[in-house]
N, C-alpha and C positions, 0 to 999 in steps of 0.2 A: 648399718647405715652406709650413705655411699660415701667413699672414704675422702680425708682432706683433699687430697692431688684433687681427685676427680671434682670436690665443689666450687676447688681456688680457680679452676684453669678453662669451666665449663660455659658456656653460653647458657640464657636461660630457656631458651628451647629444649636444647642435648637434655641438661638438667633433667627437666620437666618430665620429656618422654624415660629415662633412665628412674626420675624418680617413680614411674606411673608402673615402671618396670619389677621397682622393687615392692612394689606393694601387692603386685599379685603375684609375691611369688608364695604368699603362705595359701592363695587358693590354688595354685598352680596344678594339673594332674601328673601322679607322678610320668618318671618319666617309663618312655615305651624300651629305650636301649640301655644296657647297664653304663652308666658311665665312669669313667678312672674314677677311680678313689678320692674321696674327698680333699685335697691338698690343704696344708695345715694353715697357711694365713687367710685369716678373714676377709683381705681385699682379692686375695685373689676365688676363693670361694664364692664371695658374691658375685665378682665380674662369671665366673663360669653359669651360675645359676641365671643371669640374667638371659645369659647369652644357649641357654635351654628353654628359656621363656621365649624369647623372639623367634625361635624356631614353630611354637607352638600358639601365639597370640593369632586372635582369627583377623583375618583381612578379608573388609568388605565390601571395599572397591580399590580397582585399579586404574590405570591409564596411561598412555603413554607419556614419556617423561620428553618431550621437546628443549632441545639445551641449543641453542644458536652455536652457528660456525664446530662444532664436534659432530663427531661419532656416534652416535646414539645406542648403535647395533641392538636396539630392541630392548632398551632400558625402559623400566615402569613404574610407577611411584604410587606406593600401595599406602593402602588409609587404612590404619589397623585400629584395633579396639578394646578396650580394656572394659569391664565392670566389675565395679565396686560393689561392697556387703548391699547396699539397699538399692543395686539394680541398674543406678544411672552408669553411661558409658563416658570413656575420655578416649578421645580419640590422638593419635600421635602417625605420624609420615616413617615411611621408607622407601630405599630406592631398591629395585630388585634388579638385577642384572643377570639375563641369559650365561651360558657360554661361550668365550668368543669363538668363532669358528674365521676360516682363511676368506669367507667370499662376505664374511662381514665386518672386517676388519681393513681399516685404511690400508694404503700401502705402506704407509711408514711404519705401523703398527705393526704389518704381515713381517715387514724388514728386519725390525727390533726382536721378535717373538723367535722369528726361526734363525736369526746369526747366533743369541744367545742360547737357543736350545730349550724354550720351554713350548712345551705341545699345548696345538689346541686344542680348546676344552679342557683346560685346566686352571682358570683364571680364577674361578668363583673359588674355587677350594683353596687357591691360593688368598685369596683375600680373606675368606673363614680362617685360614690358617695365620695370616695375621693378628687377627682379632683372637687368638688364642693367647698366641704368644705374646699376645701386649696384657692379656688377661694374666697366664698364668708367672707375670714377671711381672705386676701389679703398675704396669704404665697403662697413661691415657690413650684411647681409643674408640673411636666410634665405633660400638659391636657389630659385627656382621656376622651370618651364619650362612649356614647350606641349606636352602629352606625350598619346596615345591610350590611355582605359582601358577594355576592354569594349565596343571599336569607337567611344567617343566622345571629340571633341577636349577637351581641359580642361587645367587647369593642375594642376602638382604642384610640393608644396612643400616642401620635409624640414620634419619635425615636432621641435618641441624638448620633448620631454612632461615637463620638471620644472622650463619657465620658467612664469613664473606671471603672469596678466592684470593689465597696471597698471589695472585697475578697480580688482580685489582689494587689488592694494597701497597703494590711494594713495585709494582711497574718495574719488571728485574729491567726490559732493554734501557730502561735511565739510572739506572743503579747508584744509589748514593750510599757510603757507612752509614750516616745517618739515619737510615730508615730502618737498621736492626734495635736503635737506641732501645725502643719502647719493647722490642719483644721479650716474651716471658722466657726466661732460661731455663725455667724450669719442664717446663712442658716442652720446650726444643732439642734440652739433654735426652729427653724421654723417650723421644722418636727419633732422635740420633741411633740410640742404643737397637731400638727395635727395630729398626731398619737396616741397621748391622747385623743384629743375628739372623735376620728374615732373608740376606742380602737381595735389597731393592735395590732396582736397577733405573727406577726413571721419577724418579723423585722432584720432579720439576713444579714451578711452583702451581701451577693448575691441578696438582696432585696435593695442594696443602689449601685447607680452611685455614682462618682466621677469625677467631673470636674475639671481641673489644671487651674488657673486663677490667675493672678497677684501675685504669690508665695502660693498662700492659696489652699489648695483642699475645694472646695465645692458639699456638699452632696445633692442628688437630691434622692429622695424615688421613688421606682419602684415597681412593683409586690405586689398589695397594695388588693388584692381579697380577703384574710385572714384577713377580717375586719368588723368593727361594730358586733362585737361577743355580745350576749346576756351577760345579767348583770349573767346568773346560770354559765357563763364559770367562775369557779375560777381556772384552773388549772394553772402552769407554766408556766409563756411565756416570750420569751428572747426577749430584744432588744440591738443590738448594739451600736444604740446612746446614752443609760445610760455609757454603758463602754470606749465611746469616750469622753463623758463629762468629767466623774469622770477623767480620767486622764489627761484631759487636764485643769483641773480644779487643781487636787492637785498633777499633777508630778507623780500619782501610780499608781500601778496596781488596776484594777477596784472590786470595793467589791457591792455585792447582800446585804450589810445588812442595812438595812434602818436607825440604830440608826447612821451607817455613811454617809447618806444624812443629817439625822437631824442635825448634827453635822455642816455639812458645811454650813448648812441653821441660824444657831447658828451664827456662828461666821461670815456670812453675806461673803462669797466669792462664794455662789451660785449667778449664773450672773443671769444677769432678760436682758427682750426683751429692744431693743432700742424702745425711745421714738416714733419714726411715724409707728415701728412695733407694739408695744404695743396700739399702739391708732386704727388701721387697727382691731385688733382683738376686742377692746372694739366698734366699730363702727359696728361690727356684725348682722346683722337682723337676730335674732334667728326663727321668723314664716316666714319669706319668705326660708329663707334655709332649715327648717322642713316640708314646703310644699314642696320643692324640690326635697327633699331627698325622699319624701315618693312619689310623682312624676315617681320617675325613679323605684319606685316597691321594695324600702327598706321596712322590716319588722316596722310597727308604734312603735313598742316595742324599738326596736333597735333606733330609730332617736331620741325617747323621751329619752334614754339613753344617746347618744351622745348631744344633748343639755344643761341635765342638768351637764355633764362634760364640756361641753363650759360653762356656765356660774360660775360653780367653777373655771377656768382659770380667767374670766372676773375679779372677785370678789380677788383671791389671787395670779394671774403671775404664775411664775414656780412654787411656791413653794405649789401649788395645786397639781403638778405632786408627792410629795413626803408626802405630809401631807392626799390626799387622793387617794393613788395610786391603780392604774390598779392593778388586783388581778394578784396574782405570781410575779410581778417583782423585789419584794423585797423578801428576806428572811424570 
């Protein structure tokens, strides 16, 4: 079954294609590449098999994806297909994304890509590599994989088309504490975490969905290719879910400077994971997911980095995020 996190925090779109997911996975063929080893929790198991099916669901049209004022670089928004025991199809969305390459890529983008040192053509695998690592540490994530569309490699990612951009929601240039009230914490620890061992580097809010559910917005991370940055990136790098916590943590406007994490970490009002999420990420198999990662054509360097930031989570919860934090994030 898709497990509690993923039903409290999901839009009923994600849901729907996720559930359409799980139900073909007992027709599913097996697979063509041997994969790691079954890993021993159930949530994490099914998030992988899912995420073997979406590489393998047929898509029967495509088209280009038009997104006003971005980047587009040859995004396409594929119509896939399911059928069921007696024939009838369900159809569910995804977004497929090229590789970026330098002459299709903003400049700001070319800017960010090469100060930090991640190459081009390596964006989709980093975003597959995301959707791993949220998989195999049983947090929420939109699946994405490394799948061929129209003869070319790229990423695909099931589309949630009625969660809404926390740009939209949350309008950062007007920023009020106020607007963390309603967000879910539980799904914003979650992508905290995974964004720490992943270390993402542009986290901004046009890179996070928003789904409305049972009075709570819950945040679902997107556009995840600006990731696993080498350990020489020390430059600046912004995330919005520091400045979502911080105020909805202490009521204020959100501060860069780390002696005020330490401070909240002090005085014991930095929240930590619930109990079966906290146990999900200590139940981690760090060589079956480091063979993974490096599997889908991640840099060795790079996965040996994000393991040993998974295991400083293991060992000290959130407050690994602030006592050995990602370079730039703090002041």
């Amino acid at each position: 079954m898709i497990s509690c996190l993923l039903r409290t925090t999901m839009s009923p779109a994600l849901l729907t294609a996720l559930l359409l997911l799980q139900g073909a996975q007992a027709a599913a063929e097996p697979a063509q590449r041997r994969e790691p080893r079954s890993p021993a929790t159930a949530s994490t198991r099914e998030a992988l098999r899912q995420l073997q099916l979406l590489r393998k669901i047929p898509v029967v049209q495509s088209s280009p994806l038009e997104v006003p004022n971005t980047m587009n670089s040859g995004k396409r928004l594929a119509v896939m297909a399911l059928v069921d025991a007696s024939g009838r199809p369900s159809f569910f969305q995804g977004i497929f994304k090229p590789p970026l390459t330098r002459e299709g890529a903003s400049a700001e983008t070319r800017q960010m890509m090469e100060q930090r040192g991640i190459p081009y053509g390596s964006d989709h695998r980093r975003e597959a590599g995301y959707s791993l690592t949220a998989a195999y540490m049983g947090c929420l994530s939109l699946p994405s994989t490394l799948r061929r569309l129209d003869g070319q490699l790229g990423s695909l990612q099931v589309f949630a088309g009625d969660a809404e951009s926390a740009f939209t929601r949350f309008t950062p240039h007007d920023w009020q504490p106020a607007k963390a009230k309603d967000v879910d914490l539980r799904s914003l620890l979650a992508m905290l975490v995974v964004d720490y061992v992943t270390n993402q580097r542009d986290r901004h809010f046009n890179n996070i969905l928003v789904a409305r559910a049972n009075n709570q917005d819950h945040l679902i991370p997107i556009d995840n290719g600006i990731g696993f940055a080498p350990a020489t990136d020390q430059l600046p790098a912004f995330s919005a879910l520091y400045r979502i916590l911080f105020s909805k943590v202490t009521g204020q406007a959100f501060s860069r400077s780390r002696e005020s994490w330490l401070a909240l970490m002090r005085s014991k009002t930095l929240p930590q994971l619930e109990a079966q999420d906290w146990q999900r990420i200590k139940d981690t198999d760090e060589r079956q997911l480091a063979r993974h990662l490096r599997r889908i054509g991640l840099e060795p360097r790079v996965v040996a980095d994000s393991i040993a930031r998974l295991r400083l989570v293991k060992r000290e919860g959130l407050n690994a995020l602030v006592t050995h934090p990602l370079p730039g994030i703090f002041e």
